[in-house]
C-alpha positions as a Markdown table, in Angstrom:
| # | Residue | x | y | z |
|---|---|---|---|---|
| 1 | Unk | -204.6 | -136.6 | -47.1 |
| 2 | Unk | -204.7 | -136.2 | -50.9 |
| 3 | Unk | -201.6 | -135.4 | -52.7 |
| 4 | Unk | -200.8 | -131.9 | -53.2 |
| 5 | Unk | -200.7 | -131.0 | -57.2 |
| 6 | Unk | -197.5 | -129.8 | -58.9 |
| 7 | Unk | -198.0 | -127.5 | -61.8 |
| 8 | Unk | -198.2 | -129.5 | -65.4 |
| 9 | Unk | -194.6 | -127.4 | -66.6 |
| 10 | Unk | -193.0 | -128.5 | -63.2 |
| 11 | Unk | -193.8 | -132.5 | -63.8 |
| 12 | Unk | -192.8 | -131.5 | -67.5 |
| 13 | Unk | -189.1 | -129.9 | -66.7 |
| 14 | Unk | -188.6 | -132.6 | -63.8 |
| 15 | Unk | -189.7 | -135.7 | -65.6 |
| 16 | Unk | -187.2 | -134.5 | -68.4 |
| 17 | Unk | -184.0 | -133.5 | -66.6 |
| 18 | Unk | -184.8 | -136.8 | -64.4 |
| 19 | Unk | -184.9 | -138.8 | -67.8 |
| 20 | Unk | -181.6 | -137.1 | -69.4 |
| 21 | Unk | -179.7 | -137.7 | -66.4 |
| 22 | Unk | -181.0 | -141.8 | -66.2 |
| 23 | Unk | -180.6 | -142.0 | -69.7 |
| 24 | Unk | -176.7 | -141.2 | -70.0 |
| 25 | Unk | -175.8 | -143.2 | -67.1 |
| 26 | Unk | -177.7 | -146.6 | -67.5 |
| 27 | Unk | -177.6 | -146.6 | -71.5 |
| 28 | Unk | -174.2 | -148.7 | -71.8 |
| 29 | Unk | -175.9 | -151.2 | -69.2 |
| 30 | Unk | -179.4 | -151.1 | -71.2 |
| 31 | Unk | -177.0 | -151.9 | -74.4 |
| 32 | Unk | -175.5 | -155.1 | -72.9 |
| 33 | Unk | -179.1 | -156.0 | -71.5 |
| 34 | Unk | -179.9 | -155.9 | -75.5 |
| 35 | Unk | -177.6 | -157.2 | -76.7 |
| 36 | Unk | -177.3 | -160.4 | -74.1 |
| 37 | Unk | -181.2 | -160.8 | -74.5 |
| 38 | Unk | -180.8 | -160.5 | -78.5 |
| 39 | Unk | -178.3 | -163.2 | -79.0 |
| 40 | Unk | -178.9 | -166.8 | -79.1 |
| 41 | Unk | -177.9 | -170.2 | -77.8 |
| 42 | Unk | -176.2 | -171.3 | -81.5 |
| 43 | Unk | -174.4 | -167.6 | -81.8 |
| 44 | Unk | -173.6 | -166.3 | -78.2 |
| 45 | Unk | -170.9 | -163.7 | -78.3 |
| 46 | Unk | -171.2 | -162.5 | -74.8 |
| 47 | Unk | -171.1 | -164.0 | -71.8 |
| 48 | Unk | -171.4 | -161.8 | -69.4 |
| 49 | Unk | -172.5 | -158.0 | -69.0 |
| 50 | Unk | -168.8 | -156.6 | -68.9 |
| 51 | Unk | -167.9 | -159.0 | -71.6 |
| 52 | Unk | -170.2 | -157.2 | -73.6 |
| 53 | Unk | -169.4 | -153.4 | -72.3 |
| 54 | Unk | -165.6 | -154.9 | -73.2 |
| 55 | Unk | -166.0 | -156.2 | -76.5 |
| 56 | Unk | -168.3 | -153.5 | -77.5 |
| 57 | Unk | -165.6 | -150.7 | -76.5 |
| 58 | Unk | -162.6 | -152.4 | -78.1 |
| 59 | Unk | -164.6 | -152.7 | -81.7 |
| 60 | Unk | -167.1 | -150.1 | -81.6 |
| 61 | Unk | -164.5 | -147.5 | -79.4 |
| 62 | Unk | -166.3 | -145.8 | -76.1 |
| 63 | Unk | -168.7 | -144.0 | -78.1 |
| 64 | Unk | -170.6 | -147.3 | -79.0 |
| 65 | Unk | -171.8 | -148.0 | -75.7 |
| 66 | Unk | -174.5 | -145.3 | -76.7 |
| 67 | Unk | -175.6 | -146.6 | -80.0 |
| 68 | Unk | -179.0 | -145.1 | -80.3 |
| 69 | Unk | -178.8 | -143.3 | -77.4 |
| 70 | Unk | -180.1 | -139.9 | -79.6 |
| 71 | Unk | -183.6 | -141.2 | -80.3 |
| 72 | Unk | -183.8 | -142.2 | -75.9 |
| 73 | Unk | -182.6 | -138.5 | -75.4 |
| 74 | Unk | -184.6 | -136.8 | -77.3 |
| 75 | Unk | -188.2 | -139.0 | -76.6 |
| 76 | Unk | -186.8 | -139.7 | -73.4 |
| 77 | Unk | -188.3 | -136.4 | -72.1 |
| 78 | Unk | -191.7 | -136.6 | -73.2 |
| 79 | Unk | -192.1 | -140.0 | -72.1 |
| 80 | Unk | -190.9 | -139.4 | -68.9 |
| 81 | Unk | -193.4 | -136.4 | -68.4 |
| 82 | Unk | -196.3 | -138.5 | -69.4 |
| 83 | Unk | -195.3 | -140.8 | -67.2 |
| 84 | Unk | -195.2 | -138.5 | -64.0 |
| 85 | Unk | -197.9 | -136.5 | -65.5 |
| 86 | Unk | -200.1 | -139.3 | -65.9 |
| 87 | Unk | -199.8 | -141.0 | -62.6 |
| 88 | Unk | -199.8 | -137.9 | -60.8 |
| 89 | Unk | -203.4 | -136.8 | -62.3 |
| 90 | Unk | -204.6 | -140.5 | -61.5 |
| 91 | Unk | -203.6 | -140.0 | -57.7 |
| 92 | Unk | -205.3 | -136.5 | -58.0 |
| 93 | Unk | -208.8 | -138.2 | -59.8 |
| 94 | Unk | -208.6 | -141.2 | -57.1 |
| 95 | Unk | -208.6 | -139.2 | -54.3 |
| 96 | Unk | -210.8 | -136.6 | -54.2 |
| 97 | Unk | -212.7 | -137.5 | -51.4 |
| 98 | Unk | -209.9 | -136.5 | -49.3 |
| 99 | Unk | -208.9 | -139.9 | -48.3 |
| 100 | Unk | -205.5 | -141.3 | -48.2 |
| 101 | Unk | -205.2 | -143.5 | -51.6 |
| 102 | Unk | -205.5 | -147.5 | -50.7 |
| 103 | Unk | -202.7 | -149.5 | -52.4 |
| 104 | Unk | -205.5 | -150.5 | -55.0 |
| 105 | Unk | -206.1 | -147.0 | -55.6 |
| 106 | Unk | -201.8 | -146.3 | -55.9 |
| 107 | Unk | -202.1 | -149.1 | -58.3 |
| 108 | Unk | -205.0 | -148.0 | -60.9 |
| 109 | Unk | -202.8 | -144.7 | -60.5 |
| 110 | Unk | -199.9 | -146.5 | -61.9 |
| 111 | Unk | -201.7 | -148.3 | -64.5 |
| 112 | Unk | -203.0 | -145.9 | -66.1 |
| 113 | Unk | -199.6 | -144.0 | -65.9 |
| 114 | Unk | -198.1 | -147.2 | -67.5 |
| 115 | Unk | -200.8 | -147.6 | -70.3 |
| 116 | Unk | -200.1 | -143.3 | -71.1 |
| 117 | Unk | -196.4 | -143.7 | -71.3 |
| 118 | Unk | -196.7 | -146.3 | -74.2 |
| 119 | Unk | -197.2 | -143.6 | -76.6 |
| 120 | Unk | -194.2 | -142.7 | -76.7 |
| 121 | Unk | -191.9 | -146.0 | -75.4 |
| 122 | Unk | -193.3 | -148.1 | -78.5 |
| 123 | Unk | -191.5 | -146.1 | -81.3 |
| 124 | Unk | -188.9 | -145.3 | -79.1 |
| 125 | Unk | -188.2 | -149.0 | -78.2 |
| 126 | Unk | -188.3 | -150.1 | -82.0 |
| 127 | Unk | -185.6 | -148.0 | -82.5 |
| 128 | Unk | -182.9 | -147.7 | -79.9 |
| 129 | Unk | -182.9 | -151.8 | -80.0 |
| 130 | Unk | -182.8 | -151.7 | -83.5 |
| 131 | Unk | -179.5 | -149.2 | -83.2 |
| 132 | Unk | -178.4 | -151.3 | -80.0 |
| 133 | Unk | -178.5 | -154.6 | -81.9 |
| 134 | Unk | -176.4 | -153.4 | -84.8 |
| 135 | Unk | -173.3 | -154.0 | -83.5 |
| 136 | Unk | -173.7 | -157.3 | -82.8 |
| 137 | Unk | -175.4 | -158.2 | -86.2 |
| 138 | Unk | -172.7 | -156.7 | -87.8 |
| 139 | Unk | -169.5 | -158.7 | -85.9 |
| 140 | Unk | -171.6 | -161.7 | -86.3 |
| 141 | Unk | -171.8 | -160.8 | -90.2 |
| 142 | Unk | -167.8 | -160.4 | -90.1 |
| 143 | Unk | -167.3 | -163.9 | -88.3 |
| 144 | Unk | -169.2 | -165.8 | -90.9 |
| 145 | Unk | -168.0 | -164.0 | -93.4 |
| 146 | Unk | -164.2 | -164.9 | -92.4 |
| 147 | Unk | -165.3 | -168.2 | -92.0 |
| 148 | Unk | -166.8 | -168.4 | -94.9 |
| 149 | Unk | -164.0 | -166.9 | -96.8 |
| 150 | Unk | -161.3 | -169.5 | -95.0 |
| 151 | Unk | -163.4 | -172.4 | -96.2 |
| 152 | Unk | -163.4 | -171.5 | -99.9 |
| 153 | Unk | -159.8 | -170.9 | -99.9 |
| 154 | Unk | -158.9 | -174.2 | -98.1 |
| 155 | Unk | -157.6 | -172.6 | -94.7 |
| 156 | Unk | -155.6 | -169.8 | -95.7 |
| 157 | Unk | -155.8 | -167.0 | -93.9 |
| 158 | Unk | -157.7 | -164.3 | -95.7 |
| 159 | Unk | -155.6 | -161.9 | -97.3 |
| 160 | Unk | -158.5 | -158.5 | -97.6 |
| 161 | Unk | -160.4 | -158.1 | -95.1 |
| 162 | Unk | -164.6 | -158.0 | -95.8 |
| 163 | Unk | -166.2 | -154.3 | -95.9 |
| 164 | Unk | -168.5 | -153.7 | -93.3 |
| 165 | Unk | -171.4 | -152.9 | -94.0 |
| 166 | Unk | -173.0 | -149.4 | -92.8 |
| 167 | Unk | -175.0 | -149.8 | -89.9 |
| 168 | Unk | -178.9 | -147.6 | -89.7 |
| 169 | Unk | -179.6 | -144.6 | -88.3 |
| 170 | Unk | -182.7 | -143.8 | -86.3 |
| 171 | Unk | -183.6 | -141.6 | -89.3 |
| 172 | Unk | -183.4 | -144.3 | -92.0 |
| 173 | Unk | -185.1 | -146.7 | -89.5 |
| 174 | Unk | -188.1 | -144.9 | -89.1 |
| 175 | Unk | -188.2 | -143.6 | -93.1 |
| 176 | Unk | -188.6 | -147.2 | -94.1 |
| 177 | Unk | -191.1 | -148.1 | -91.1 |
| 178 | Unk | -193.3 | -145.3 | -92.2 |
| 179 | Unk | -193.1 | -146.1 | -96.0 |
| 180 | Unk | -193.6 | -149.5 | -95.8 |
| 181 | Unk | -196.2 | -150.0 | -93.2 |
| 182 | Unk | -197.3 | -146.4 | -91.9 |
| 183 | Unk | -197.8 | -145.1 | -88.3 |
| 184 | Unk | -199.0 | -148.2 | -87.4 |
| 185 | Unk | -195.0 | -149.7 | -88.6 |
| 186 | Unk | -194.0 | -147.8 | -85.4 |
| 187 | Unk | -196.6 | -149.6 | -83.2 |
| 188 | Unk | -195.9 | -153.0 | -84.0 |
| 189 | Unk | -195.3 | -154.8 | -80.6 |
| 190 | Unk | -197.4 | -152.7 | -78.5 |
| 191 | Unk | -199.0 | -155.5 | -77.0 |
| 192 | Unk | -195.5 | -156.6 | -75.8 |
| 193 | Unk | -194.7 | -153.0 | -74.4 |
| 194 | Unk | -197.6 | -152.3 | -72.6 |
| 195 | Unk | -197.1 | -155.9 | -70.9 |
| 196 | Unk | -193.8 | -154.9 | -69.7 |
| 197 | Unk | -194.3 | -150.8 | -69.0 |
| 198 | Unk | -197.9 | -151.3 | -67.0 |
| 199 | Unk | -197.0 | -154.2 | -64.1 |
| 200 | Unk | -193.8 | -151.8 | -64.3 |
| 201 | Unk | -196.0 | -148.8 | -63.0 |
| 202 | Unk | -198.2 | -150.5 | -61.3 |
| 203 | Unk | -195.0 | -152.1 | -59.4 |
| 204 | Unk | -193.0 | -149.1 | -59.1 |
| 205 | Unk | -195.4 | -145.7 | -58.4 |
| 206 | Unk | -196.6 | -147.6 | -55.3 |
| 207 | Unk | -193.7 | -148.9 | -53.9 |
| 208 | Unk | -192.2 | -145.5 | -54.3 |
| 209 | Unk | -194.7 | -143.7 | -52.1 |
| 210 | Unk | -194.5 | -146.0 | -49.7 |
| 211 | Unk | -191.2 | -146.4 | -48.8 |
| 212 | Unk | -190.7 | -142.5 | -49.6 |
| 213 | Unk | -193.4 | -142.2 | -46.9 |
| 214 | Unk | -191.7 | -144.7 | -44.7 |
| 215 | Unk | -188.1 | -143.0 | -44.7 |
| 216 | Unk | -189.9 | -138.9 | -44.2 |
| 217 | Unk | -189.1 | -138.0 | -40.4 |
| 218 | Unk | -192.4 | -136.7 | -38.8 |
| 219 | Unk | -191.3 | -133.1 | -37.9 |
| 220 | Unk | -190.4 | -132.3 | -41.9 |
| 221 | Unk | -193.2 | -132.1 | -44.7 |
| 222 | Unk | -191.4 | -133.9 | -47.1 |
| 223 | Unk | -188.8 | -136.4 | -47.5 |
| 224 | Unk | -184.9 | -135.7 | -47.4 |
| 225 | Unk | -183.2 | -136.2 | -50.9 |
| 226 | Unk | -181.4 | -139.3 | -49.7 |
| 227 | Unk | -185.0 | -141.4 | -48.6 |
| 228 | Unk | -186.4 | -140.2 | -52.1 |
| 229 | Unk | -183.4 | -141.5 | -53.9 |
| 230 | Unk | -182.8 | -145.0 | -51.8 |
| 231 | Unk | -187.2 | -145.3 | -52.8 |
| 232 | Unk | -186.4 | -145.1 | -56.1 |
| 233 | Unk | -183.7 | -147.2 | -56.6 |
| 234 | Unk | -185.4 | -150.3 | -54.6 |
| 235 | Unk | -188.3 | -149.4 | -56.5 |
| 236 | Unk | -187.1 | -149.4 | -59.9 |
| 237 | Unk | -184.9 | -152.4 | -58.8 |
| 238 | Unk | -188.1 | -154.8 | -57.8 |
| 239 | Unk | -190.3 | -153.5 | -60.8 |
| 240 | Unk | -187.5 | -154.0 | -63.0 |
| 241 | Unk | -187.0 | -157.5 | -61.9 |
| 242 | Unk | -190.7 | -158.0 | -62.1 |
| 243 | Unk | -191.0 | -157.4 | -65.6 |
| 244 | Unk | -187.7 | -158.6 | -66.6 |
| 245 | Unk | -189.5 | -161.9 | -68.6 |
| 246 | Unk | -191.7 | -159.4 | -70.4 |
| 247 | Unk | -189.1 | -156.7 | -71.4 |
| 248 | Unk | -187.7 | -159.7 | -73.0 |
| 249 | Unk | -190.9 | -160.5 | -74.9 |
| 250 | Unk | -190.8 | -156.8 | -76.1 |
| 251 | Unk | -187.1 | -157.0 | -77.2 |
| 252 | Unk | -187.8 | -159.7 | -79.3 |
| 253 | Unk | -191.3 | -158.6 | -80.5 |
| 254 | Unk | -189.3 | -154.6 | -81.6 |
| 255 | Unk | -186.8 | -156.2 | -83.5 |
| 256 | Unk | -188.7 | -158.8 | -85.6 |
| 257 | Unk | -191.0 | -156.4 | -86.3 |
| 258 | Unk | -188.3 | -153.8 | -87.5 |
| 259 | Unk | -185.9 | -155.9 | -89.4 |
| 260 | Unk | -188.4 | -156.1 | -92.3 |
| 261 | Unk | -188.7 | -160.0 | -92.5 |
| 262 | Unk | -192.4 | -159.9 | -92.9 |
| 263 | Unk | -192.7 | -159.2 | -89.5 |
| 264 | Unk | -191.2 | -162.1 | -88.1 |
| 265 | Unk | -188.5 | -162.3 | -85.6 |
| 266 | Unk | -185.0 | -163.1 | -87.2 |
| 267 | Unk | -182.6 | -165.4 | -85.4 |
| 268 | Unk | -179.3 | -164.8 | -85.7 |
| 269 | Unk | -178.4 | -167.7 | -88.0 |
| 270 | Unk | -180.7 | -166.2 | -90.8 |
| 271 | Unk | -179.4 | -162.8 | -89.6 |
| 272 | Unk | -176.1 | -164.0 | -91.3 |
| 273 | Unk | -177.1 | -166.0 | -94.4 |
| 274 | Unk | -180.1 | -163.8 | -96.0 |
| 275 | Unk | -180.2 | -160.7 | -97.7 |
| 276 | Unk | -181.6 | -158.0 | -95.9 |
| 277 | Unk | -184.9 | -157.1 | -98.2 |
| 278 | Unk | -187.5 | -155.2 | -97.5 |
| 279 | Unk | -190.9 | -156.7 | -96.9 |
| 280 | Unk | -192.4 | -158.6 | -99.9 |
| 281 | Unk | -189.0 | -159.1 | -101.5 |
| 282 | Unk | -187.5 | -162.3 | -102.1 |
| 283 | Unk | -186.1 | -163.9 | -99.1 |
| 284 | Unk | -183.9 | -167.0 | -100.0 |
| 285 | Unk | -181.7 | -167.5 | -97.9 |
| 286 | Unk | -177.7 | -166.8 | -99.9 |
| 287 | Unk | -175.3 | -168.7 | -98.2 |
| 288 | Unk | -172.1 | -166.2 | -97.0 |
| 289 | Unk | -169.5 | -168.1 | -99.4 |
| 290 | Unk | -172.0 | -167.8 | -102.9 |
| 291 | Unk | -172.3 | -164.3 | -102.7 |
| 292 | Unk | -168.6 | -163.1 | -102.9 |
């Protein structure tokens, strides 16, 4: 039987409470999977997922685990309507001739959910790991920086410690984006994206039907709470693991892009020893210890 449609402002108030609620309890895990994927063999700071939660809480205080959390909260809602929005009107459009959808069919659905959702998950991406990332830039800064300092005074301990230096906001991120490269500044990487968000969809909206299906009890119309909940979480869990290498690919492809390096990814060791410029400007690399 073809699925029954849900009004357009019910998918919209659903998809966003659903959103707000994953978005402040998985954000401090999202952070360390940033962070862990941002770091590099020749700099690693953390090694572990609760390493990083730990050492991000004792410099950053609580509060940091949900660096750039603002822009997911407040895109997080559109997104996550035009992802339920989206795949619900494919299932609707697939199956009109009153046939149960084929697994084919559940996936096209999810595709073209996945391919909608990139509207929005591109910008948004740029941003929060740019925001995510600072932290971790920045205590790498102040190691080489002490390091530096120690070597030029022949191993004594430092007596003032360096300034940090103030991290971006979401609104300073996407000021310089737009005036140095435009709307399209904010799309950079979408190839990467919509290789991680579409074999997401197309992973996850079937897989949830199907085991939601499984777990509904044949007397009751739809599923209890408990089924839908245990389908989305084994759901999410495969597609995430799916796409894992990809979201990777994106990470890497949303930061280079952002950090203004003419568009090419920055490792960590050039993180440290340049001068942040923007695009165009000289970028000679300034050794820590000649610029003090």
């Amino acid at each position: 039987m073809a699925d029954k449609q849900i009004s357009l402002p019910a998918k919209l108030i659903n998809g966003g409470i659903a959103g707000l609620i994953g978005v402040t309890c998985v954000f401090p895990i999202d952070l360390a999977k940033t962070r862990l994927q941002n770091q590099q063999n020749g700099q690693r700071m953390y090694s572990s997922m609760s390493d990083c939660l730990l050492k991000t809480i004792r410099s950053e205080g609580y509060f940091g685990m949900y660096r750039g959390a603002a822009v997911n909260l407040t895109l997080v809602t559109p997104e996550k309507a035009i992802k339920l929005a989206a795949n619900d009107f494919f299932r609707y459009q697939l199956s009109k001739d009153g046939q149960k959808l084929t697994l084919l069919k559940e996936m096209l659905a999810g595709c073209g959910a996945g391919t909608c959702q990139v509207i929005v998950t591109t910008p948004m991406e740029m941003l929060k790991i740019q925001l995510q990332d600072a932290g971790r830039i920045a205590a790498q800064k102040k190691i080489l920086a002490a390091q530096a300092q120690l070597s030029a005074q022949g191993g004594t301990q430092p007596s003032v410690e360096a300034a940090a230096a103030p991290r971006p906001t979401a609104t300073q991120l996407t000021r310089d984006l737009l005036r140095s490269r435009g709307i399209a500044g904010l799309y950079k990487g979408l190839g990467a994206t919509l290789l991680r968000d579409v074999p997401f969809s197309i992973v996850y909206f079937p897989l949830f039907a199907n085991l939601n299906q499984l777990g509904r009890p044949a007397s009751e119309e739809k599923s209890p709470f408990y089924v839908s909940f245990l389908a989305g979480c084994v759901a999410g869990s495969a597609a995430a693991v799916a796409v894992n290498p990809c979201d990777g690919q994106c990470q890497g492809h949303s930061r280079g892009h952002a950090q203004g390096w003419g568009g090419r990814q920055a490792s960590p060791a050039r993180v440290l020893t340049c001068t942040p410029t923007r695009s165009g400007e000289d970028q000679t690399p300034v050794p820590a210890a000649r610029r003090q």
